[in-house]
C-alpha positions in Angstrom: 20.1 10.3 -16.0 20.0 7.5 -13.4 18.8 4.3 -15.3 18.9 2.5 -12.2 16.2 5.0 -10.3 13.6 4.5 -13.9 14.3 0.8 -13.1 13.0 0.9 -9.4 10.5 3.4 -10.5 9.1 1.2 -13.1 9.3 -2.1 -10.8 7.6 -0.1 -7.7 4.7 0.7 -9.9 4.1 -2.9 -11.0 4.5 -4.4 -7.4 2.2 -1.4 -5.8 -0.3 -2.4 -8.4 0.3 -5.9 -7.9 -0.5 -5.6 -4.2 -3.4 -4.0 -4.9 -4.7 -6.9 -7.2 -3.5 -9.1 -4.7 -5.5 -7.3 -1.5 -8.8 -8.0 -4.2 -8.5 -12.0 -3.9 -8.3 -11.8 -0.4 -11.2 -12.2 1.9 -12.3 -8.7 2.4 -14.0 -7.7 6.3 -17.1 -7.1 6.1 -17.7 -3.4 7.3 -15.8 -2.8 3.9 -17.6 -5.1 2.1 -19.4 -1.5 0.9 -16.8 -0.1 -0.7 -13.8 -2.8 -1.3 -12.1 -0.3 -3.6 -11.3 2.7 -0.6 -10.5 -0.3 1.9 -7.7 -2.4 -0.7 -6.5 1.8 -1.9 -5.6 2.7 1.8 -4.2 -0.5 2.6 -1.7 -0.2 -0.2 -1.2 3.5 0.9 -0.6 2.6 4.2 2.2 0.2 3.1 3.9 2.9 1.0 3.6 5.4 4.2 4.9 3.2 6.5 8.0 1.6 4.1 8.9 5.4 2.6 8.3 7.0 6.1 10.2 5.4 8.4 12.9 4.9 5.3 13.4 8.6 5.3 13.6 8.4 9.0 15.8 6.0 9.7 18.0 7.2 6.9 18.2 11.1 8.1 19.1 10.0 11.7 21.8 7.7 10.1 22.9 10.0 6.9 22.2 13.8 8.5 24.6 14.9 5.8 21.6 14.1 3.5 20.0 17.3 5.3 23.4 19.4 5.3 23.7 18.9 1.7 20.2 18.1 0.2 21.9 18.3 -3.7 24.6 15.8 -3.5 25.1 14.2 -0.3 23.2 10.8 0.2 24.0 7.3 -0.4 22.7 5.1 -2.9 19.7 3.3 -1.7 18.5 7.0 -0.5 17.7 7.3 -4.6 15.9 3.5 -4.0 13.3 5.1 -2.0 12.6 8.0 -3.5 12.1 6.2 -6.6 9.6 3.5 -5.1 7.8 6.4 -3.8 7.4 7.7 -7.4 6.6 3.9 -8.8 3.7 4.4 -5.7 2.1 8.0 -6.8 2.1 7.0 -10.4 0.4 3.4 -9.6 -2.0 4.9 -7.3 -2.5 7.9 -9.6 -3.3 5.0 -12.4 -5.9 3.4 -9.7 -8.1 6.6 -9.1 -8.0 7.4 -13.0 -9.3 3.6 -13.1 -12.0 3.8 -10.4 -13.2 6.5 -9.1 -14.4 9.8 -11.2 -12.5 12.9 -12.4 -14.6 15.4 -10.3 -14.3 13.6 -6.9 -10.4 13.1 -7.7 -9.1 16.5 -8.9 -7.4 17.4 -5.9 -5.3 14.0 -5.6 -4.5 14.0 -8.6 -3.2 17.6 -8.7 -1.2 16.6 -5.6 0.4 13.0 -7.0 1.4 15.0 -10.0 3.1 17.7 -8.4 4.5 15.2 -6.3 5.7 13.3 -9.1 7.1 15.8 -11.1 8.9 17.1 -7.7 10.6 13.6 -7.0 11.1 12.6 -10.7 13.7 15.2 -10.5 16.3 13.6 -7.7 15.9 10.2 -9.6 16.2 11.4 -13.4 19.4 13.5 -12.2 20.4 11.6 -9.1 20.4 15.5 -7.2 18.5 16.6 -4.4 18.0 12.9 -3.1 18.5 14.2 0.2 16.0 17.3 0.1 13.2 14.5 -1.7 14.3 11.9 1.6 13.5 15.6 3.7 9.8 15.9 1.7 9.1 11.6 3.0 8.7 12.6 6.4 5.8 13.4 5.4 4.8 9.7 4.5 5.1 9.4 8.5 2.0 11.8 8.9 0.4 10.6 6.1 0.6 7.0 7.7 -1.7 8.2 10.3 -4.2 9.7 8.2 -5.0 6.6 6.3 -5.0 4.4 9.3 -7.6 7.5 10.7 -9.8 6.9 7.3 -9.7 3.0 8.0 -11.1 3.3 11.3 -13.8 5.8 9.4 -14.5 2.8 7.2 -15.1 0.7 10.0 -17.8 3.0 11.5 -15.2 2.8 14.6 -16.1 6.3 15.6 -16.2 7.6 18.5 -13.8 5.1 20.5 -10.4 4.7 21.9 -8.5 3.9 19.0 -10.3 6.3 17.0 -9.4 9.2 19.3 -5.9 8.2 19.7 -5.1 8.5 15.7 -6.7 11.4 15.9 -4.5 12.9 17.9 -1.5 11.3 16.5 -2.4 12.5 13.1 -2.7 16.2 14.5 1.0 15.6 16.2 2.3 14.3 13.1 0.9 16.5 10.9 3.1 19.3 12.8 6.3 17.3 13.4 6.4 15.6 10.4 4.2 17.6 7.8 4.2 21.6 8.5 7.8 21.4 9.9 9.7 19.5 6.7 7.5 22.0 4.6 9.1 24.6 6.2 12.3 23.4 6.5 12.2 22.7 2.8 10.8 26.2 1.9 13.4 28.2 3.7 16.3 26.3 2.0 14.5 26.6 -1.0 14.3 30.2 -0.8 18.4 30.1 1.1 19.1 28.5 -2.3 16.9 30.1 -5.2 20.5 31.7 -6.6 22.2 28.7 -6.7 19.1 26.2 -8.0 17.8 26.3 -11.2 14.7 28.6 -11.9 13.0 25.9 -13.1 13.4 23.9 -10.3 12.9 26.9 -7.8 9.5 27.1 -9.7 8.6 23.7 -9.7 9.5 23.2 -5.7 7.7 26.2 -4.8 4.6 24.9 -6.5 4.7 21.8 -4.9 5.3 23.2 -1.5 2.6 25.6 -2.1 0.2 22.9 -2.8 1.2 20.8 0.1 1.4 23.3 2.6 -2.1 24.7 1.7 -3.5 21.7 1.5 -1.8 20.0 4.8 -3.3 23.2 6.9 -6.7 22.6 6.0 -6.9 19.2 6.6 -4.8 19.9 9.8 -8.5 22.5 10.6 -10.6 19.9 9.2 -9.9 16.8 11.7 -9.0 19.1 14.4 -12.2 20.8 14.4 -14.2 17.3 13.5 -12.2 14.9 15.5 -11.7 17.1 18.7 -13.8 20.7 18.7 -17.2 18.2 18.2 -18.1 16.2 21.3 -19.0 13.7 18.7 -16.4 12.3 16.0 -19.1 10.5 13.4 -17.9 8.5 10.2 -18.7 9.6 6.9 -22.0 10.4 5.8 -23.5 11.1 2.2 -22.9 14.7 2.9 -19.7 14.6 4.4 -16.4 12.7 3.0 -18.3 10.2 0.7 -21.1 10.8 -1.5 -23.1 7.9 -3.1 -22.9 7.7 -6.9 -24.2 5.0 -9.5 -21.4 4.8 -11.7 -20.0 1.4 -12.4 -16.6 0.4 -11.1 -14.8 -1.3 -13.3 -13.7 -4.1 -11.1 -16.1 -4.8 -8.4 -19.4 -3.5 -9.8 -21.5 -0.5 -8.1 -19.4 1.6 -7.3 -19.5 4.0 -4.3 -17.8 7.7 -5.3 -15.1 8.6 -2.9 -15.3 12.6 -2.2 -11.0 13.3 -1.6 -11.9 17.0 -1.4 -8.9 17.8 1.0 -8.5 13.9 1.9 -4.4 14.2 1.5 -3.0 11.5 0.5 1.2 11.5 0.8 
């Protein structure tokens, strides 16, 4: 067991929940004065994307042995940032349990635990940092997706900028989404004699769920963001639906549908 990797796990959780708290006493714009909650959540998420993302990176292009030898071969702060991206999942995890309501969260929370479970593994054991830095890419696609629902949020669709993450998330989601996944699924499968059942299982599961999940969402803004001559923001029918339940920290609370709304 690594009792420095609980450490940072633990510590990441406070500070992403921290940020969050922080994001709520600062003046919020208005075109999210509707729903304060889904603008302060994707601003944290974006931090984590962008910090774990460009982390796994930077540190694949400088440590490729972390991708020759996904088991042992990484350096120390490689374990760092796996564990602040499991402080991050369990904190935001904790923040849809808090605010938003089982039925319209299923799906995310399906995903942060799998997630969790998934990267718990390289910092409880201190293996297979290098094959958890591999599944952060994703973080990089995932950066543009939130940045994609912020401009939704901001009723800044159609436009330029709009149309441009758009694109970049469609890019991103192949380079740095479906091609990881399948990196990570052949090894898997190169390796299932030589890895633990257990963990063969529980990897396959979570690259199952990914993957499945990543190619629908890939169809989704594809066919919504390019196919239609006219990208529109969320209506009551689409990705948010209008409830009347009480949030517990900023009063009315408006449900946020995350059916397929991957968040990495």
């Amino acid at each position: 067991m690594e009792p420095l990797g609980l450490l940072v796990a633990g510590a990441s959780f406070l500070a992403f929940r921290g940020l969050h708290w922080s994001l709520r006493r600062l003046p919020t714009p208005e075109w999210a004065a509707q729903d304060r909650w889904q603008w302060r959540n994707l601003c944290v998420s974006l931090a984590h994307s962008l910090l774990s993302g460009a982390g796994a990176l930077l540190g694949l292009s400088l440590y490729p042995q972390m991708a020759a030898d996904p088991i042992h071969g990484h350096p120390r702060w490689a374990l760092v940032l796996v564990a602040v991206s499991v402080g991050y999942f369990l904190a935001d995890g904790a923040d849809l349990l808090w605010n938003q309501t089982l039925g319209k969260t299923w799906d995310l929370l399906c995903h942060h635990l799998v997630v969790v479970s998934c990267l718990s593994t390289a910092v409880l054991s201190g293996h297979y940092v290098g094959f958890s830095m591999v599944s952060l890419l994703l973080e990089l696609n995932s950066a543009c997706l939130h940045l994609r629902k912020l401009l939704l949020l901001s009723r800044q669709a159609p436009s330029l900028a709009f149309s441009v993450t758009s694109w970049a998330s469609l890019a991103t989601l192949a380079l740095f989404r479906l091609v990881p996944l399948a990196w990570m699924s052949l090894w898997l499968f190169r390796q299932r004699h030589q890895v633990p059942l257990a963990l063969v299982t529980l990897g396959g599961i979570g690259l199952v769920t990914v993957g499945v999940m990543s190619i629908i969402l890939g169809i989704r803004i594809l066919v919504n963001d390019v196919l239609q001559s006219r990208p529109h923001p969320p209506s009551p029918r689409h990705e948010k639906t209008r409830g009347t339940r009480t949030r517990r920290d900023d009063g009315p609370v408006t449900r946020y549908n995350s059916t397929l709304s991957l968040k990495d």
